[in-house]
Every structure is written in structure tokens, then in C-alpha cells.
C-alpha positions as a printed NumPy array, in Angstrom:
array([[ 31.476,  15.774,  74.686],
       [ 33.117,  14.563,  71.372],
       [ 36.08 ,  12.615,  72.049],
       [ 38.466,  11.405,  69.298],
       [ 39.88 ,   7.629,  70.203],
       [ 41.828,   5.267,  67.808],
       [ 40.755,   7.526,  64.888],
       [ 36.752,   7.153,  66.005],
       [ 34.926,  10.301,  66.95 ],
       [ 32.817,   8.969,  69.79 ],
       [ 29.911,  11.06 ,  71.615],
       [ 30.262,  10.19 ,  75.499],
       [ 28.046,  11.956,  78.26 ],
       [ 30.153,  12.341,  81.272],
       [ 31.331,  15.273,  83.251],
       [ 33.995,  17.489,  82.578],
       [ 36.187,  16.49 ,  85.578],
       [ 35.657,  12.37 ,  84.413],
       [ 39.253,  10.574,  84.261],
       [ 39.86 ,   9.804,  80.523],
       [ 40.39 ,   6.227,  81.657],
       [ 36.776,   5.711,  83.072],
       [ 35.681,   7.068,  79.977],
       [ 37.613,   4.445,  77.689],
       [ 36.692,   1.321,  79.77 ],
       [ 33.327,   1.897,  81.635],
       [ 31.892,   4.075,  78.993],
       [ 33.684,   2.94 ,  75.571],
       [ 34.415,  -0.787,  76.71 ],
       [ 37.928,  -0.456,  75.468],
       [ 39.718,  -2.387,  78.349],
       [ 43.222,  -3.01 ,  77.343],
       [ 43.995,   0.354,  79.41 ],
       [ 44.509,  -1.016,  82.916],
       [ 44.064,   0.73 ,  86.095],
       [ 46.804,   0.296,  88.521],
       [ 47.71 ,   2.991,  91.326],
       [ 44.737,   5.704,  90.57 ],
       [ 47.432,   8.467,  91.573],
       [ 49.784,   8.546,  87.728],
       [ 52.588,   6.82 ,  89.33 ],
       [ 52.741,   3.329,  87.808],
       [ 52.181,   3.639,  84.146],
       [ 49.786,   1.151,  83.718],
       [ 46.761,   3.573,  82.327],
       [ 49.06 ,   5.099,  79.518],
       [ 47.66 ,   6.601,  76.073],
       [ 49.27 ,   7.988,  73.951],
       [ 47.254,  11.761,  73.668],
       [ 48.575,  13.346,  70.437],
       [ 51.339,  11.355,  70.504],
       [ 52.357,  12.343,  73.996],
       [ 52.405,   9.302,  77.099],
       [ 49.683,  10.172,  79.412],
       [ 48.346,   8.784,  82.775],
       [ 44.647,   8.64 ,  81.704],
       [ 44.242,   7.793,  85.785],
       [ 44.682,  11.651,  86.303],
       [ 43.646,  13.272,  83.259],
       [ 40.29 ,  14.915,  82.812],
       [ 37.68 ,  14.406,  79.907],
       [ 38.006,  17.992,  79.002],
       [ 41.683,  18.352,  79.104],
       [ 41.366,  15.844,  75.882],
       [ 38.641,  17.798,  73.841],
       [ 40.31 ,  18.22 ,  70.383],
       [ 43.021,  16.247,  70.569],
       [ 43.936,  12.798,  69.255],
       [ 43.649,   9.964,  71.57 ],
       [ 45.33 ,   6.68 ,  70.95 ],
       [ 45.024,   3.011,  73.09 ],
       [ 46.756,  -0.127,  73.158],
       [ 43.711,  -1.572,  71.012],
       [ 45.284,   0.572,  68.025],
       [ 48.665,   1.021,  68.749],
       [ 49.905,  -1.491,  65.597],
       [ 48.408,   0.39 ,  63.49 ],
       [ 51.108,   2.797,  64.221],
       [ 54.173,   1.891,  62.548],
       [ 56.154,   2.27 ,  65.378],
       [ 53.454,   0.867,  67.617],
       [ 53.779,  -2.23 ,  65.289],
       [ 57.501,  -3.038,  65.748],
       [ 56.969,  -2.096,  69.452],
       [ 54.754,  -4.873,  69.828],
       [ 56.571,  -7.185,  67.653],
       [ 59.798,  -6.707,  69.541],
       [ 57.841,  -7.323,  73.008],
       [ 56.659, -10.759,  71.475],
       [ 60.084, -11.36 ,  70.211],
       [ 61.582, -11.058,  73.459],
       [ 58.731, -12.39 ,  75.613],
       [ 59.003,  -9.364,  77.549],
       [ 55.265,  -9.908,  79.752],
       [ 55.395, -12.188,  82.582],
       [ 51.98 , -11.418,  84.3  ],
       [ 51.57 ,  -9.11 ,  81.239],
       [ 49.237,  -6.051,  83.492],
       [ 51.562,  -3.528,  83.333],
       [ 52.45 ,  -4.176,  79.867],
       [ 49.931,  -2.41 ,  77.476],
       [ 50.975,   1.282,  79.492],
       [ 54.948,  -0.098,  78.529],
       [ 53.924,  -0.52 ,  75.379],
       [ 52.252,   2.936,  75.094],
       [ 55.41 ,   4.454,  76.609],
       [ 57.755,   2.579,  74.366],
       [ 56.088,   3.72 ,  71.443],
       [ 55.66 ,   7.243,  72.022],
       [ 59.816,   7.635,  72.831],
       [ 60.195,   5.889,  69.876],
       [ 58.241,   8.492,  67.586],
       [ 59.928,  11.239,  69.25 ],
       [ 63.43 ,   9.442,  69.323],
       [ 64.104,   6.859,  66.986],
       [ 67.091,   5.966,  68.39 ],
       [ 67.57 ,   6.379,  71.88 ],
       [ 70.033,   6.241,  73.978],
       [ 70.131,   3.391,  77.313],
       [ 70.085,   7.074,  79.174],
       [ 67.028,   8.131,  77.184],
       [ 65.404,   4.471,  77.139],
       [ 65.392,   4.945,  81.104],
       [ 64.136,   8.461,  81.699],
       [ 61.074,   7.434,  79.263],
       [ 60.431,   4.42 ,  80.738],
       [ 58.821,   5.091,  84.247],
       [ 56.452,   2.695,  84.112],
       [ 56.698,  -0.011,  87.365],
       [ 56.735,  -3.5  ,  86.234],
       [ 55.738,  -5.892,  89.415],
       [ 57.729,  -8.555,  87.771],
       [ 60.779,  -7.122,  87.551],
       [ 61.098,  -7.531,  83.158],
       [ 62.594,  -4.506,  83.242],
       [ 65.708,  -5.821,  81.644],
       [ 63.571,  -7.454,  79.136],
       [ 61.845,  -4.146,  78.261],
       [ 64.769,  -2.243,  77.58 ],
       [ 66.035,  -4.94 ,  75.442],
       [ 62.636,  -4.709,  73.259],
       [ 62.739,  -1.141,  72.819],
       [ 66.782,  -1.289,  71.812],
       [ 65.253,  -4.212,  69.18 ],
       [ 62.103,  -2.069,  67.778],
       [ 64.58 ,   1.138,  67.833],
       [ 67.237,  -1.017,  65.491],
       [ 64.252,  -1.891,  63.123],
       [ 63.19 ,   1.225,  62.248]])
């Protein structure tokens, strides 16, 4: 199956059924995708799949055929990925930092799709659990990367 990634066309041999993010660490090596619950509930496995957040925990290989898939290993070169990131070093948002490339993804992707968002709309798209608690912190990053843009 051809799978588009970061703007690569890559050829991977796995079944149909495969979770997209087995596929883009075990098979692709790309390992800033973490895997935290397995079940799409903390956030940590998030890609961005034609522009939409997605648990890649849950989602099959196939469901992907076609479209655009993007990681945390590409997500400045996205100009909104860019300031994302920027803000999150600006505000030293990580603590233990293993949660933080899915917060990243998910910060992003609201961005694109609302440049300025509301605290309202800054909470319903960030779902992602943070064990440390920055949650504060992220909020505050993605107010700062929605003011520079």
C-alpha cells in the first residue's frame, strides 16, 4: 500500500486493518508519534491526516490510502506548525515532554481551521491528557501562536 507521510510517498507492506501508528514507527522509524493508551483517548498518537487531528492508535492503514498524512517530524514546516512549536518553546510548555508531540499536532490543526480561537474553542480542541498537569501552560502557547499569526 502507498502511503503519503510528511510529503514522501512511501511503499509499506502491512495489512489493511494495521494501526497507522505501527506503520509510522515500527515500519517507517518515524518515532516522534508516541503511543500512550492504545484505545484514542489520550492524544498522544496524533497526526494530523489531511489536516484533520487523528488518533493513529485506532486508525487503520487503509482508512489513510489517498490522503495526506502529516507527523510531528514535519509539522514546522507548516507555517502554523512552526509558530506552534515556537510558542511551546517560548513558554516551556513540556515537563516530561511524552504527551507533547500529539499537543502539538492538536494545536496546530485548530489553529489552521481557527486562527483565532476562542478559550471555549482552545478547550473543546484540546483533549489531549497531559500527566503533568501543563495544561495551563498549553493553552497559554496556543493563545501566543494564535496572536502571531
Amino acid at each position: 500500500m502507498d502511503l503519503t507521510i510528511n510529503g514522501v510517498t512511501h511503499s509499506v507492506e502491512a495489512e489493511a486493518d494495521t494501526p497507522l501508528l505501527w506503520v509510522i514507527r515500527d515500519l517507517l522509524g518515524m518515532t516522534g508519534t508516541k503511543y500512550g493508551c492504545g484505545v484514542a483517548q489520550c492524544g498522544a498518537c496524533t497526526v494530523l491526516v489531511d489536516g484533520q487531528a487523528t488518533r493513529s492508535c485506532v486508525t487503520p492503514l487503509e482508512s489513510v490510502a489517498g490522503q495526506s498524512v502529516t507527523t510531528i517530524e514535519a509539522i514546522e514546516q507548516d507555517p502554523v506548525g512552526r509558530r506552534v512549536v515556537e510558542a511551546w518553546v517560548t513558554g516551556q510548555v513540556a515537563q516530561c515532554g511524552y504527551c507533547q508531540s500529539g499537543q502539538v499536532m492538536a494545536a496546530t490543526a485548530l489553529l489552521q481551521q481557527t486562527p483565532q480561537p476562542s478559550d471555549e474553542d482552545i478547550a473543546a480542541a484540546m483533549t489531549n491528557l497531559c500527566r503533568c498537569g501543563t495544561y495551563n501552560a498549553i493553552a497559554a502557547a496556543v493563545r501566543q501562536a494564535a496572536a502571531q499569526g
